[in-house]
KOLNU-506962 format. One record per residue (C-alpha): residue in one letter; x, y, z. Coordinates in Angstrom, 1 decimal. Layout:
N
seza=A&c1=X&c2=Y&c3=Z
...
***
This chain:
256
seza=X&c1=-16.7&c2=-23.8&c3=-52.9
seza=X&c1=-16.9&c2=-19.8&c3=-53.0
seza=X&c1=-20.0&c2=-20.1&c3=-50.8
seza=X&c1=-17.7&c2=-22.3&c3=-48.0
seza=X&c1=-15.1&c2=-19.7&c3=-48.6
seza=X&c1=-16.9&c2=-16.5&c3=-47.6
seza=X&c1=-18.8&c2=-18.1&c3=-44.5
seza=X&c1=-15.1&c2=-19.2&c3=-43.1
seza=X&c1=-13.9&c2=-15.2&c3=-44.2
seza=X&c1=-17.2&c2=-14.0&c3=-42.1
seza=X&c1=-16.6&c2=-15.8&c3=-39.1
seza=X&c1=-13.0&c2=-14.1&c3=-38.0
seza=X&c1=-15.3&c2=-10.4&c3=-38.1
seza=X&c1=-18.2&c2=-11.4&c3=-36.1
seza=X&c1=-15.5&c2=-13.0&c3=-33.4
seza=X&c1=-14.1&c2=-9.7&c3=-33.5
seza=X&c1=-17.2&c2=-8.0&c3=-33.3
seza=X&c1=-18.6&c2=-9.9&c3=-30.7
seza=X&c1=-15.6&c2=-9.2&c3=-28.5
seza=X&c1=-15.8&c2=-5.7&c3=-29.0
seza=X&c1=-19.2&c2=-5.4&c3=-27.7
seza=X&c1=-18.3&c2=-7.6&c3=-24.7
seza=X&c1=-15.3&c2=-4.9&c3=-24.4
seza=X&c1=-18.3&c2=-2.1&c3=-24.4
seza=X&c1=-20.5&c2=-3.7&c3=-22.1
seza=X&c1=-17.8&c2=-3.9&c3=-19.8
seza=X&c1=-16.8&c2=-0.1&c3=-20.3
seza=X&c1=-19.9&c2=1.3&c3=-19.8
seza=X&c1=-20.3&c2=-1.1&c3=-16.2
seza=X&c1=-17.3&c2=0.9&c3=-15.3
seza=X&c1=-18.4&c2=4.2&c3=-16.6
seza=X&c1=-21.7&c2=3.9&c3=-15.1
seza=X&c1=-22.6&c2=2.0&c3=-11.9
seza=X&c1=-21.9&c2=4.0&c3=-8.8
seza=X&c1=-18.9&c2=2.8&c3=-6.1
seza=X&c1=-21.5&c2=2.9&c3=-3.6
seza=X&c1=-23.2&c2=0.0&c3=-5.3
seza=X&c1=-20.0&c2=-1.7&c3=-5.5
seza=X&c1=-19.2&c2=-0.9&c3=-1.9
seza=X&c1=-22.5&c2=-2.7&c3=-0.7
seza=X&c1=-21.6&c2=-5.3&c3=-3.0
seza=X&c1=-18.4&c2=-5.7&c3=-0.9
seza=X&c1=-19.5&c2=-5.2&c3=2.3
seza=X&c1=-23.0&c2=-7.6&c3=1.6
seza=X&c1=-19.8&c2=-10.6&c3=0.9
seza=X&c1=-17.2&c2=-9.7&c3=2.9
seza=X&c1=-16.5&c2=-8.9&c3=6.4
seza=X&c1=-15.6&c2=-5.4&c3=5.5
seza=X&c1=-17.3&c2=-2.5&c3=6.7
seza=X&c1=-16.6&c2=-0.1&c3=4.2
seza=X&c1=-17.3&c2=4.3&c3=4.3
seza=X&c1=-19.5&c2=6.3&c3=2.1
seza=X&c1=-18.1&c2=6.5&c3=-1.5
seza=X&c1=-18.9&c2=8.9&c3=-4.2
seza=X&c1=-18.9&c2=8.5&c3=-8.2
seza=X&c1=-18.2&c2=5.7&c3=-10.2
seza=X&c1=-16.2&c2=2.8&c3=-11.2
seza=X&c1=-14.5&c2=5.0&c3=-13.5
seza=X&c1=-13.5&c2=8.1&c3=-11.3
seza=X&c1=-15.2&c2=8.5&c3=-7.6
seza=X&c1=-13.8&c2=9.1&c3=-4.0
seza=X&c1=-14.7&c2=9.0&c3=-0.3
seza=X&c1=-17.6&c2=11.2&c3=0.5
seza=X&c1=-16.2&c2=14.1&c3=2.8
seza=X&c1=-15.6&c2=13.4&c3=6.5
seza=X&c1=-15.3&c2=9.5&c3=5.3
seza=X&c1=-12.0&c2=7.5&c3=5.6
seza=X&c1=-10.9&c2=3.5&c3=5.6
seza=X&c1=-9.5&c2=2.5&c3=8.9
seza=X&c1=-8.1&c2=5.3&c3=9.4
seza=X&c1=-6.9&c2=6.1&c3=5.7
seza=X&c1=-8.9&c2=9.7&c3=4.4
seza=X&c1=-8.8&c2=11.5&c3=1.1
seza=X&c1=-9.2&c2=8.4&c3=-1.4
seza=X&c1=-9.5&c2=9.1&c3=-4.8
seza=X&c1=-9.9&c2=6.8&c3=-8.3
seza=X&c1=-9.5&c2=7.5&c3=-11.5
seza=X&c1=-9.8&c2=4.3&c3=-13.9
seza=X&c1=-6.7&c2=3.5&c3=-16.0
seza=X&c1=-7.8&c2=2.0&c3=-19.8
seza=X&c1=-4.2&c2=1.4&c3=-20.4
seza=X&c1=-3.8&c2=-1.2&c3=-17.7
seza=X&c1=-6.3&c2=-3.1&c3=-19.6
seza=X&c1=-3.0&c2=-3.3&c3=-22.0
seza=X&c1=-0.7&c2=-5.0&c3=-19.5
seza=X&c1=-3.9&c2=-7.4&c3=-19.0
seza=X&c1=-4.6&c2=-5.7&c3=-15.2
seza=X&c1=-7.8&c2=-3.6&c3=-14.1
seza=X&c1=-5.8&c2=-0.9&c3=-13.7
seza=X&c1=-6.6&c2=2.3&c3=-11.5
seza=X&c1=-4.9&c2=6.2&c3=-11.0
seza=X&c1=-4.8&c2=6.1&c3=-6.7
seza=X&c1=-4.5&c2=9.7&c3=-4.8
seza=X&c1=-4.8&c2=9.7&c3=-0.7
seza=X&c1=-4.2&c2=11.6&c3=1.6
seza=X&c1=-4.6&c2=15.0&c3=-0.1
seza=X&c1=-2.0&c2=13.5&c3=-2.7
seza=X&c1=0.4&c2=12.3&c3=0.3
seza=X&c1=0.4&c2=8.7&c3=-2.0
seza=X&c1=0.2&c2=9.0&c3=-5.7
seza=X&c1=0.5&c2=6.2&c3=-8.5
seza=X&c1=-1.0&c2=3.0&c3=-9.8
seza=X&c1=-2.7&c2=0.4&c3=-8.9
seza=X&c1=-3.8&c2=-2.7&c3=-10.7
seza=X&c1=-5.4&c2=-6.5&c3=-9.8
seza=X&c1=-3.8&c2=-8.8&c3=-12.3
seza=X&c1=-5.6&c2=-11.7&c3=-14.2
seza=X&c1=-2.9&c2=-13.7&c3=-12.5
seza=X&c1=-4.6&c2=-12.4&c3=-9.2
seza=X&c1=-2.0&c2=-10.6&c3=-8.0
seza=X&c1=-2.0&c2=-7.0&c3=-7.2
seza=X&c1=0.6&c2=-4.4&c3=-8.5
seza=X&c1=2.0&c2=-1.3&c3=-7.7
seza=X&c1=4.0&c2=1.3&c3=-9.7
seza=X&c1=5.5&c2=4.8&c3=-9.5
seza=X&c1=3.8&c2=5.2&c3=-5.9
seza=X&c1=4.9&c2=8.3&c3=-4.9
seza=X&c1=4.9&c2=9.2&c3=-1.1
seza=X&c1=5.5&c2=12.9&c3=-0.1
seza=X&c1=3.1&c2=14.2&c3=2.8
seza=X&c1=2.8&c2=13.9&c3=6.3
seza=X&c1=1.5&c2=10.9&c3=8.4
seza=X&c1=-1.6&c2=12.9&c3=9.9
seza=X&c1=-2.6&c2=13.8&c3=6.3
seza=X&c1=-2.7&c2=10.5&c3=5.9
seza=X&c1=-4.7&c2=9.0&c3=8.6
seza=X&c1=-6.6&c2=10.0&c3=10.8
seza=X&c1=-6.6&c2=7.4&c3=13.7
seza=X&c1=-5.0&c2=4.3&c3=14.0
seza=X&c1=-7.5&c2=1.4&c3=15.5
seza=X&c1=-10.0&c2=4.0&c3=16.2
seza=X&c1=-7.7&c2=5.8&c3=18.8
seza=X&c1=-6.7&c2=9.4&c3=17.9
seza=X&c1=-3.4&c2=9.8&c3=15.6
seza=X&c1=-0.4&c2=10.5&c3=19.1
seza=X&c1=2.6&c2=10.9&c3=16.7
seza=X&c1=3.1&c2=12.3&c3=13.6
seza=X&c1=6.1&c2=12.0&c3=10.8
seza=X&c1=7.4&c2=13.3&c3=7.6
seza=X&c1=6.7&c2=10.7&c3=4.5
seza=X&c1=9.0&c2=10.4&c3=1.2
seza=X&c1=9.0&c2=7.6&c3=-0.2
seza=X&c1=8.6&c2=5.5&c3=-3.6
seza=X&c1=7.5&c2=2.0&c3=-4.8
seza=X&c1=7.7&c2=0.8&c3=-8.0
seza=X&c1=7.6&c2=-2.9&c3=-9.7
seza=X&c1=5.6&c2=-4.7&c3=-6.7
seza=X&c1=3.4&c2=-7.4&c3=-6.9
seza=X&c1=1.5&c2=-9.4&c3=-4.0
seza=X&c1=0.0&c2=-12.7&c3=-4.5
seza=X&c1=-1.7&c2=-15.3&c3=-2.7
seza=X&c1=1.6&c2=-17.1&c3=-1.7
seza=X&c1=3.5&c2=-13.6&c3=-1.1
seza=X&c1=5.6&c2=-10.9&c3=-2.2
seza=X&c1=6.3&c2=-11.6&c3=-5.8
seza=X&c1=8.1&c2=-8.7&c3=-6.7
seza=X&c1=9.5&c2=-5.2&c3=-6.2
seza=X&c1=11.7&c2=-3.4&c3=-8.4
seza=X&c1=12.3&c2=-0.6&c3=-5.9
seza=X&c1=10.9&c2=0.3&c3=-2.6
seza=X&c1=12.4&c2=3.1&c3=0.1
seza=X&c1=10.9&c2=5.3&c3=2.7
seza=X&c1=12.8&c2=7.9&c3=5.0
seza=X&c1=10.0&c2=8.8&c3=8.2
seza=X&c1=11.7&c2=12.0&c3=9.6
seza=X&c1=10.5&c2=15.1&c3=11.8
seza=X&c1=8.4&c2=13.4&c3=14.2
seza=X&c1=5.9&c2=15.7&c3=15.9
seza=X&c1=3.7&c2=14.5&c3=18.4
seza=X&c1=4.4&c2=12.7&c3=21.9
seza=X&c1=8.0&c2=11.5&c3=22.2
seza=X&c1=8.7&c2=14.0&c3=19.3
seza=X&c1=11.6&c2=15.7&c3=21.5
seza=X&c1=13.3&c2=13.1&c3=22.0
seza=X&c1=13.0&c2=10.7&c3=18.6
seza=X&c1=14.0&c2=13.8&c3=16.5
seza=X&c1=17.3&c2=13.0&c3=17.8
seza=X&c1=17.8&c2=10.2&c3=15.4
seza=X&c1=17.3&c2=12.3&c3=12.7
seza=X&c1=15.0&c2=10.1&c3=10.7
seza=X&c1=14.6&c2=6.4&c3=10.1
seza=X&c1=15.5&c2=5.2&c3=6.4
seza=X&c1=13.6&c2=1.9&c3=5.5
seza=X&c1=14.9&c2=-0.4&c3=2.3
seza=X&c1=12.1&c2=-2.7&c3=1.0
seza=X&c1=12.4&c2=-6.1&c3=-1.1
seza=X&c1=11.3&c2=-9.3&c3=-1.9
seza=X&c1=12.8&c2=-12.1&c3=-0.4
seza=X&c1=11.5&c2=-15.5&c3=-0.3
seza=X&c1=8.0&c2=-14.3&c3=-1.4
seza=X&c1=8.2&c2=-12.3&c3=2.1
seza=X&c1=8.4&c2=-8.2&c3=2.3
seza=X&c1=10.8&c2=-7.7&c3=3.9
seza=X&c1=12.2&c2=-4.0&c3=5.1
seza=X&c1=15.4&c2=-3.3&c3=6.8
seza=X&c1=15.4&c2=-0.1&c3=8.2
seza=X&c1=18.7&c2=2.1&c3=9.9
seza=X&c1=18.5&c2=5.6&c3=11.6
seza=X&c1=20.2&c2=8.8&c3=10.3
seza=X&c1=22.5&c2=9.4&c3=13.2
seza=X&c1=25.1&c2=7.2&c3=13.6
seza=X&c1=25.0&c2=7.8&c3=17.6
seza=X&c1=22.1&c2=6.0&c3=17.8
seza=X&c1=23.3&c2=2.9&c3=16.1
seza=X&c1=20.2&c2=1.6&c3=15.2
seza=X&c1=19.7&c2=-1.2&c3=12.5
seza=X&c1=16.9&c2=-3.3&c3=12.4
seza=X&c1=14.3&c2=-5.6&c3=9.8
seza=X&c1=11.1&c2=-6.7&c3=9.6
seza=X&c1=9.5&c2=-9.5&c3=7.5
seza=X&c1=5.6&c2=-9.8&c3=6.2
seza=X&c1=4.4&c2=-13.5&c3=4.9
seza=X&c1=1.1&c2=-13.9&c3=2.2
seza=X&c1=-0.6&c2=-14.7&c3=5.6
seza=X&c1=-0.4&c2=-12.0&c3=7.8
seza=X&c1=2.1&c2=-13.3&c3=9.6
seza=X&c1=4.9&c2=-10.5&c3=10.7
seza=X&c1=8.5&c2=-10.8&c3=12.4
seza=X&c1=10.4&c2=-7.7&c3=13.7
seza=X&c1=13.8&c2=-7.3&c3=14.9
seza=X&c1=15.7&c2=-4.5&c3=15.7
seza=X&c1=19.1&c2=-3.3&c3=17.8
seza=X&c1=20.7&c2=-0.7&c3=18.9
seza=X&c1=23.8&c2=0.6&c3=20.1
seza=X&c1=23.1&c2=3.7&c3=21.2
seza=X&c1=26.3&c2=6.3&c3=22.5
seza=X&c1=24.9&c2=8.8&c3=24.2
seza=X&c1=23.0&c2=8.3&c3=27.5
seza=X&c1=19.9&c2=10.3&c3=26.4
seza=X&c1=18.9&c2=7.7&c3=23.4
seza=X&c1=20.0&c2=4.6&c3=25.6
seza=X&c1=17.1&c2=5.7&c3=28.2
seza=X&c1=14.7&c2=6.3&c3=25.2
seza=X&c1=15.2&c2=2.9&c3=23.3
seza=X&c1=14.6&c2=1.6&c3=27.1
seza=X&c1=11.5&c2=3.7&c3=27.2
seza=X&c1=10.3&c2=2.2&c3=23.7
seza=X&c1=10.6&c2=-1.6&c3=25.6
seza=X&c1=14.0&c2=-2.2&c3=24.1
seza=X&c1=16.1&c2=-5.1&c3=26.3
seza=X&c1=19.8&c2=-5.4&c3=27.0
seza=X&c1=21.2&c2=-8.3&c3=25.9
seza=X&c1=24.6&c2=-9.0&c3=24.6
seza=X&c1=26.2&c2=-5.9&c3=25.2
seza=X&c1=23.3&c2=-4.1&c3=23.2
seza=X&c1=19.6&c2=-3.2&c3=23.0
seza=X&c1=17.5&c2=-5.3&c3=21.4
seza=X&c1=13.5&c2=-5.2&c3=20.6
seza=X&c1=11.7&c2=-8.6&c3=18.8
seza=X&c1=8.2&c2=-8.6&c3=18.1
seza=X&c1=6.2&c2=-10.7&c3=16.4
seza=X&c1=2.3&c2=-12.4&c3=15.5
seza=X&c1=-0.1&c2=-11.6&c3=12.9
seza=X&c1=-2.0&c2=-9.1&c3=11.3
seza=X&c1=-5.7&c2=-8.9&c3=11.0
seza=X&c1=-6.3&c2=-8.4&c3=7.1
***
């Protein structure tokens, strides 16, 4: 009976030590194989045509002069204490730090992001937008915090907020005016949804936009404007009257 006794004791330590050199193997796949293997990876499955990466799993970046449709100044730093929360958890700086904060795929699939920090300008940001030269650029500050996307949507976000002020670029004369554009974010009906208002009340601009697990966006927005100098520029931006107000509707579906 002693001998059935210590074979059922062993059994619980070489479970344990099996896992922990499963948890090892994994570690050192991290620590060691270079992004640019993973990127090929990618690319070799995917449809993705992915830039030049340095490092490794564990902390790399964009080679210099590289960027992601647009998107420069990547950098990764593995998290290990997302492996706590049961996510693959990374530290996220682009844009020479213009976003800052964590990101993480969930073993739920989802992807999260908390305490993203936004403080930077859009042209530190990105450098082109569909391959066509950056033509306007704007103040960031922002923060989101709590979100989750999954395959059927937005499902969660504890708090999101932009403000996009002090445009420079074309049209920069005349949208400073507004003195910025505030943006709300939240989850409604597994939709992102933003509703956005401008800082001067002149301008009586409201507005939202909606974003479905598909791609698929709606946009909506109206003004009021009181002066005659923003009625002819929400007019130039392909605003309509209607209703005794401006009003601008787009909508379709985004290429992911």
């Amino acid at each position: 009976m002693s001998s059935e006794l210590s074979v059922t004791e062993r059994e619980p330590s070489w479970r344990k030590l099996l896992l922990g050199f499963v948890l090892l193997y994994l570690l050192a796949l991290v620590v060691l194989v270079p992004a640019s293997l993973v990127f090929s990876w990618i690319e070799d499955r995917t449809a993705l045509s992915l830039p030049a990466a340095q490092g490794s799993l564990w902390h790399g970046q964009l080679a210099a002069g590289e960027s992601f449709r647009g998107v420069q100044g990547l950098t990764w730093d593995f998290s290990p204490q997302a492996l706590l929360r049961g996510r693959l958890g990374y530290e996220l700086e682009v844009g020479q730090d213009v976003i800052q904060g964590q990101a993480g795929l969930g073993a739920d699939g989802n992807l999260y992001l908390d305490q993203v920090r936004i403080d930077g300008r859009l042209g530190e940001l990105i450098d082109n937008i569909n391959g066509m030269p950056l033509m306007l650029d704007v103040q960031l500050n922002g923060l989101v915090n709590g979100f989750a996307w999954g395959s059927e949507g937005c499902e969660g976000l504890q708090e999101g907020r932009l403000l996009i002020d002090d445009w420079q670029g074309m049209l920069a004369s005349r949208l400073n005016p507004l003195q910025g554009v505030q943006l709300a974010l939240s989850c409604r009906e597994r939709r992102l949804t933003g509703v956005f208002t401008a800082g001067r009340a002149e301008a009586g601009l409201s507005g939202q936009f909606s974003l479905t697990a598909d791609g698929r966006y709606q946009l909506e927005v109206e003004a009021k404007p009181q002066t005659e100098a923003l009625n002819a520029l929400f007019l130039d931006l392909g605003f309509a009257s209607r209703d005794g107000s401006l009003r601008l509707q787009r909508q379709g579906r985004l290429a992911w």
